[in-house]
C-alpha positions as CSV (number, residue, x, y, z in Angstrom):
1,X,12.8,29.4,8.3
2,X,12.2,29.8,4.5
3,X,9.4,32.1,3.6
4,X,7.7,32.9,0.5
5,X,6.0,36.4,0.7
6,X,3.3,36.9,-2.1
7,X,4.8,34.5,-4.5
8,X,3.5,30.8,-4.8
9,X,5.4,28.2,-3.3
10,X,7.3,26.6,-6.2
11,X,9.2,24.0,-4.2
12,X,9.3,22.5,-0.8
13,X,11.6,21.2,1.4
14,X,11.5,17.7,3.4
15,X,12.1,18.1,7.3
16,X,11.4,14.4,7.6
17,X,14.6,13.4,9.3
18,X,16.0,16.9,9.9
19,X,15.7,15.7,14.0
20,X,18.3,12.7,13.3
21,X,21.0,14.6,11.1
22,X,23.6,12.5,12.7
23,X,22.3,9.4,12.0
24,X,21.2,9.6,8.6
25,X,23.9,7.8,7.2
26,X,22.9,4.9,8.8
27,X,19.5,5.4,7.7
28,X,20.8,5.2,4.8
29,X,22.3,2.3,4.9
30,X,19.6,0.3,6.5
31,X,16.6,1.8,4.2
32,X,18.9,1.0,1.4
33,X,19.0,-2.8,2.1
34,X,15.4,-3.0,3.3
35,X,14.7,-1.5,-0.4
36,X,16.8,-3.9,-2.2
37,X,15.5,-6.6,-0.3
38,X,12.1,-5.7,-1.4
39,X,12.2,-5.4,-4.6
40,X,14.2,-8.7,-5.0
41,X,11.2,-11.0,-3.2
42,X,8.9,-9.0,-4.9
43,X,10.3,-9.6,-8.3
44,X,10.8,-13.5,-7.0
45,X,6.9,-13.6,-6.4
46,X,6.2,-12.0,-9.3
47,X,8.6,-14.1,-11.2
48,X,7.3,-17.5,-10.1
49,X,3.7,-16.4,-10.4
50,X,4.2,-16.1,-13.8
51,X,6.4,-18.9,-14.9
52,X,4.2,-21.8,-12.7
53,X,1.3,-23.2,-14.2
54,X,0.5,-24.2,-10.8
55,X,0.2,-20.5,-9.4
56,X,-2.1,-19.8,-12.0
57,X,-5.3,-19.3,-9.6
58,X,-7.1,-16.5,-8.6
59,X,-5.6,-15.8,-5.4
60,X,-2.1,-16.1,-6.6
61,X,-3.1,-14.0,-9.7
62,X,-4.5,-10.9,-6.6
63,X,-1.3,-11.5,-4.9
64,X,1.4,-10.6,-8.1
65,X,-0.8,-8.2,-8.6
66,X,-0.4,-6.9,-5.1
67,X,3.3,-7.5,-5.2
68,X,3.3,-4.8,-8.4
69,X,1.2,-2.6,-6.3
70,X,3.7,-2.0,-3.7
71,X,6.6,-2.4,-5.8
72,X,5.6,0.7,-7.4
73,X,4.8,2.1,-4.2
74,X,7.6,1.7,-2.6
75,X,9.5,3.5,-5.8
76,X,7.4,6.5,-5.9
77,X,8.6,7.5,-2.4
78,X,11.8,5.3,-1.6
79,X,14.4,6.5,-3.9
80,X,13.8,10.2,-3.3
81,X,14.0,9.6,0.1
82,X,17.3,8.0,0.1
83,X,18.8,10.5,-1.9
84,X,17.3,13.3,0.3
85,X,19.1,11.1,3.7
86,X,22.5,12.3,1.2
87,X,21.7,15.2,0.2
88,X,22.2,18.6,2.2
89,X,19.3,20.7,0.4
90,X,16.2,17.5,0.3
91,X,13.8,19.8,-1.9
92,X,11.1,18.7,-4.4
93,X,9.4,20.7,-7.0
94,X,5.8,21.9,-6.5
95,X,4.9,19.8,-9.8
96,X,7.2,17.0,-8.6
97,X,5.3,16.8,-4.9
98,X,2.0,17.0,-6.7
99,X,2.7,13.7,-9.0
100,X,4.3,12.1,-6.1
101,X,0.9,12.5,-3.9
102,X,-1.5,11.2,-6.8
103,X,0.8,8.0,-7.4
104,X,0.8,7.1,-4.1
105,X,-2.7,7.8,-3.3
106,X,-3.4,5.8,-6.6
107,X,-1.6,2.5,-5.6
108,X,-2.4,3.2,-2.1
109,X,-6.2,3.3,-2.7
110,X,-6.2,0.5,-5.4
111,X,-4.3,-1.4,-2.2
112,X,-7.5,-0.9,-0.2
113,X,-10.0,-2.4,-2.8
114,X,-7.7,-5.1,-4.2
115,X,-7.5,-6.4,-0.5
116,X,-11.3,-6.0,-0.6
117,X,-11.4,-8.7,-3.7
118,X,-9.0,-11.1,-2.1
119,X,-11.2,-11.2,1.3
120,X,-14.1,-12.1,-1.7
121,X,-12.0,-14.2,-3.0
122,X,-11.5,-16.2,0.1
123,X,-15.1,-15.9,0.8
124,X,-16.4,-17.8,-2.3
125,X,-13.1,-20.2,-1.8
126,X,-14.6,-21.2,1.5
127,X,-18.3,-20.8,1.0
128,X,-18.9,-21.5,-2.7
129,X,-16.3,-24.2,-3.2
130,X,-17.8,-25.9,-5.8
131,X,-18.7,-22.6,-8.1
132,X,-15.2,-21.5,-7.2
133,X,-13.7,-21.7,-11.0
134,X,-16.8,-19.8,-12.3
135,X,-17.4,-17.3,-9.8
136,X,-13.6,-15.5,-10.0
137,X,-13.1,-16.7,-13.1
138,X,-10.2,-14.7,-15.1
139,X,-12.5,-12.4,-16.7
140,X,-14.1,-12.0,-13.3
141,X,-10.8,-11.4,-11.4
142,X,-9.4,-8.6,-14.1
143,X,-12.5,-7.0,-13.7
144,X,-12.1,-6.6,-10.0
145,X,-8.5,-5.7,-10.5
146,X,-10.0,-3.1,-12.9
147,X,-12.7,-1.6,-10.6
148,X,-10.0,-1.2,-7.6
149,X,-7.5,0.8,-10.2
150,X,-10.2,2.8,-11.3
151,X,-11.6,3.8,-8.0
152,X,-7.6,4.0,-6.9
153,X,-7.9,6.7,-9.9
154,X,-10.9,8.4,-9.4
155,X,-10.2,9.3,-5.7
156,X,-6.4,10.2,-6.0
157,X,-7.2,12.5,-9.3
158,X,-9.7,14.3,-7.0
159,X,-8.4,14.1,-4.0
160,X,-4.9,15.8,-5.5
161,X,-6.5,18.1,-7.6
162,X,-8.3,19.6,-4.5
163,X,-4.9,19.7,-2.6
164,X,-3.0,21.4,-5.1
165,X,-5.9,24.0,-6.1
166,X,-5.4,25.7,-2.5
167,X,-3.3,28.3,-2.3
168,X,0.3,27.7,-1.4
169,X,2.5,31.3,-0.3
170,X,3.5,30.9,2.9
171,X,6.5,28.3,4.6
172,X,8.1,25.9,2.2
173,X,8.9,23.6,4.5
174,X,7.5,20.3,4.2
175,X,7.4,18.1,8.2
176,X,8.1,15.2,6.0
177,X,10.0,13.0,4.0
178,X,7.5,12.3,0.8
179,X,4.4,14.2,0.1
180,X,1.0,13.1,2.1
181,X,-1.8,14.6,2.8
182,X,-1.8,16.1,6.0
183,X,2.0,17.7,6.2
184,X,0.9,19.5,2.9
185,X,-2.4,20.7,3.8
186,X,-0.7,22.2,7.1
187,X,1.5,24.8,4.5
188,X,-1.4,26.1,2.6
189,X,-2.4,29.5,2.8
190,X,-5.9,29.0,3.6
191,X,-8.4,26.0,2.7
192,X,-12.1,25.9,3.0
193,X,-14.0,23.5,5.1
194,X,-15.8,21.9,2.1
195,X,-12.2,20.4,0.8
196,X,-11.6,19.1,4.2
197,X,-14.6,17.6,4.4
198,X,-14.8,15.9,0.7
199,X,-10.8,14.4,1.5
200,X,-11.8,13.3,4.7
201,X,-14.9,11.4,3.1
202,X,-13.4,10.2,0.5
203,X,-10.7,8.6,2.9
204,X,-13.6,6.9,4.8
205,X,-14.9,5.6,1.5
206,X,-11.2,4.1,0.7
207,X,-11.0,2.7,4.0
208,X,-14.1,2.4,5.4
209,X,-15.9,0.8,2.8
210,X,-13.3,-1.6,1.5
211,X,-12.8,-2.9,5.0
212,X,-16.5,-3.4,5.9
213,X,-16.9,-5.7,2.5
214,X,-13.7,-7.8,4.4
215,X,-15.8,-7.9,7.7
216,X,-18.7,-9.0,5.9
217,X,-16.6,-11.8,4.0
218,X,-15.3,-13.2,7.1
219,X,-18.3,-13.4,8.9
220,X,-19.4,-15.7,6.4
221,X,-16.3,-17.4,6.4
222,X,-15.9,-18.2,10.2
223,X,-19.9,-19.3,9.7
224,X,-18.9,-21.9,7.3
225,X,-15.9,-23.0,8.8
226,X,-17.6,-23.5,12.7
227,X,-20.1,-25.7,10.9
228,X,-17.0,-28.4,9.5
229,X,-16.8,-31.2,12.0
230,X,-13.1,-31.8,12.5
231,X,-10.7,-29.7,14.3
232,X,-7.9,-30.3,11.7
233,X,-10.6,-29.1,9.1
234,X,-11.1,-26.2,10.9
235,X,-7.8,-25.2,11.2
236,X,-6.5,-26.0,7.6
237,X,-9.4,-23.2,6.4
238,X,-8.6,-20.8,8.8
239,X,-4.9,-20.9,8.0
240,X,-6.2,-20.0,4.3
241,X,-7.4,-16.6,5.7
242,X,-4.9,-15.9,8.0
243,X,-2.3,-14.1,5.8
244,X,-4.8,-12.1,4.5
245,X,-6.3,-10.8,8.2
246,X,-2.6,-10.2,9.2
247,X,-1.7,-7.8,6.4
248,X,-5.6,-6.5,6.2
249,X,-4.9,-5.8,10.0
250,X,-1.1,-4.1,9.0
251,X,-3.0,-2.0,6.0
252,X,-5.9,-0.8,7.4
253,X,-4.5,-0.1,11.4
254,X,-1.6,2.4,9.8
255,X,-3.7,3.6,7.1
256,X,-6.6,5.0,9.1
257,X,-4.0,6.5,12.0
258,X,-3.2,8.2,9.3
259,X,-6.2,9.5,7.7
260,X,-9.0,8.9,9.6
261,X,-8.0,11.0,12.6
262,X,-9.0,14.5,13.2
263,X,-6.8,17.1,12.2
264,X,-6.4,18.5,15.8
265,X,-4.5,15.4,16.6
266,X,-2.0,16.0,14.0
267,X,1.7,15.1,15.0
268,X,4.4,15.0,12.1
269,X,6.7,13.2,14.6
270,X,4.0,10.4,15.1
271,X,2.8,10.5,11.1
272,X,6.9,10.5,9.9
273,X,7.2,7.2,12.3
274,X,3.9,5.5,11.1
275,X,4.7,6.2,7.2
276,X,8.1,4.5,7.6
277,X,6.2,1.0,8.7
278,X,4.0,1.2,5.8
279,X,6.4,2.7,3.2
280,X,9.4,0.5,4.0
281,X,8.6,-2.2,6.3
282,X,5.4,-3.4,5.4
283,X,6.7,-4.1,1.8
284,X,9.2,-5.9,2.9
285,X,7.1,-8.2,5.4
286,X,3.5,-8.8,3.1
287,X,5.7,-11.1,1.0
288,X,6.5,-13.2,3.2
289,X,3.9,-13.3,5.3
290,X,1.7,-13.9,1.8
291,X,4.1,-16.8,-0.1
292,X,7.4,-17.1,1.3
293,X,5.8,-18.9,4.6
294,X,3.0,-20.9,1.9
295,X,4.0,-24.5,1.3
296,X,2.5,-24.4,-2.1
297,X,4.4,-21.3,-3.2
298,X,8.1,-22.8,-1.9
299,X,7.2,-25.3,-3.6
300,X,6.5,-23.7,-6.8
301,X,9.4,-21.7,-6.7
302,X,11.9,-25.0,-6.5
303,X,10.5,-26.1,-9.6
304,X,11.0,-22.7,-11.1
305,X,14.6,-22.3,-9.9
306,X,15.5,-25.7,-10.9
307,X,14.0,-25.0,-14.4
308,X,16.0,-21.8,-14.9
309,X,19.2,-23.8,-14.0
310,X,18.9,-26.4,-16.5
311,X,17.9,-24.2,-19.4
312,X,20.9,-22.4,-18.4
313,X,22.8,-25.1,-18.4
């Protein structure tokens, strides 16, 4: 054990995989490609997004701008931790950890409330076809974007600030492979009942809040689309929703396991194992549960790939 008696912590030390030293090559390895292979179909969204004139809609506009979300997610915690699978002393600075947590918490949060604007997107899609173009306009759709970074902001700046205030003097050593909430909050010295109670509400109003706006959105939706007449209508609008409920589901389900427990239930072995499937995995699977599965999208990405062919050509 590494203590630090009277002196502030000034660096601490990941334990996330210290249990699978033998294998961590191999995790190496396999986080390695997963990582690659994230970024590259994130990028192709992105990409194709951009360059069709087709994909220039609202939803598709939320969806890059998901993509970029956890794009930058995934390299705020990702690379560190691959290095740290290499490395024989996995340490980060006390600065370092502190801008690690409030980038995450940023993107992660903005996550919560852009999801909340794609479930009202799909809600005046379904319900308010006809006012579709005017209601989530592009004015009206940057706006949203804006509101969910600047909540994202607001909650991380305050939510880190109160982390990083407490007093840190004791063990170093970090039950973890990036920096989240919980696994830090466990090494400092002592924190008051107040802090606890303002990060746990402010999780709830991340979570909470964001995902009751959804629930409202789709009650509305599965309203509407009981009322069409035919079956095949029916099912053509549902499919419109269902890659949204699926990562919504993904999001929120791993998100509030995390957070929204008490502290009492606290395991780093269950929280290391959960924040691998949201840091890594579900990266790699919203994409192509979100285009790579949508007709419209394959299509729109032939017609880009065949245009970047001939002009190279």
């Amino acid at each position: 054990m590494e203590w630090v008696n009277e002196t502030w912590v000034r660096e601490f030390v990941f334990l996330g995989f210290s249990a699978l030293a033998s294998l961590q090559r191999l995790l190496f390895m396999v986080f390695l490609l997963v990582y690659l292979f994230t970024l590259g179909t994130n990028a192709i969204i992105m990409s194709t997004i951009v360059l069709d004139r087709a994909l220039h809609t609202p939803m598709y506009f939320f969806l890059s701008v998901l993509s970029c979300f956890e794009t930058c997610y995934t390299f705020v915690i990702v690379p560190k931790m691959l290095v740290d699978l290499l490395a024989q002393k996995k340490t980060i600075s006390f600065l370092g950890c502190a801008i690690q947590m409030f980038t995450f918490l940023f993107l992660g949060c903005s996550h919560s409330f852009l999801l909340a604007a794609m479930g009202y997107g799909r809600y005046v899609a379904i319900c308010n076809p006809l006012r579709y173009t005017v209601l989530m306009g592009h004015g009206v759709c940057l706006g949203l974007v804006a509101a969910a970074c600047a909540c994202g902001f607001t909650v991380s700046l305050v939510i880190t600030s109160l982390v990083f205030h407490l007093p840190f003097h004791s063990s170093n050593q970090l039950h973890h492979f990036f920096c989240d909430i919980s696994p830090v909050l466990k090494l400092a010295s002592h924190h008051s009942r107040l802090s606890q109670l303002v990060i746990f509400m402010l999780g709830v109003l991340v979570l909470v809040i964001p995902l009751l706006l959804i629930l409202v959105s789709y009650v509305r939706i599965i309203s509407v689309i009981l009322k069409i007449p035919s079956s095949v209508g029916r099912y053509k609008a549902f499919s419109t929703c269902a890659s949204h409920l699926i990562v919504v589901t993904v999001h929120y389900g791993c998100a509030s396991f995390i957070y929204l427990r008490p502290k009492s239930n606290y395991s780093s072995s269950q929280d290391t194992l959960i924040s691998v499937s949201y840091t890594i995995l579900t990266p790699l699977f919203n994409p192509m549960i979100y285009s790579l599965r949508n007709k419209e999208f394959k299509s729109a990405l032939q017609r880009t790939m065949s245009k970047t062919w001939f002009s190279l050509n």
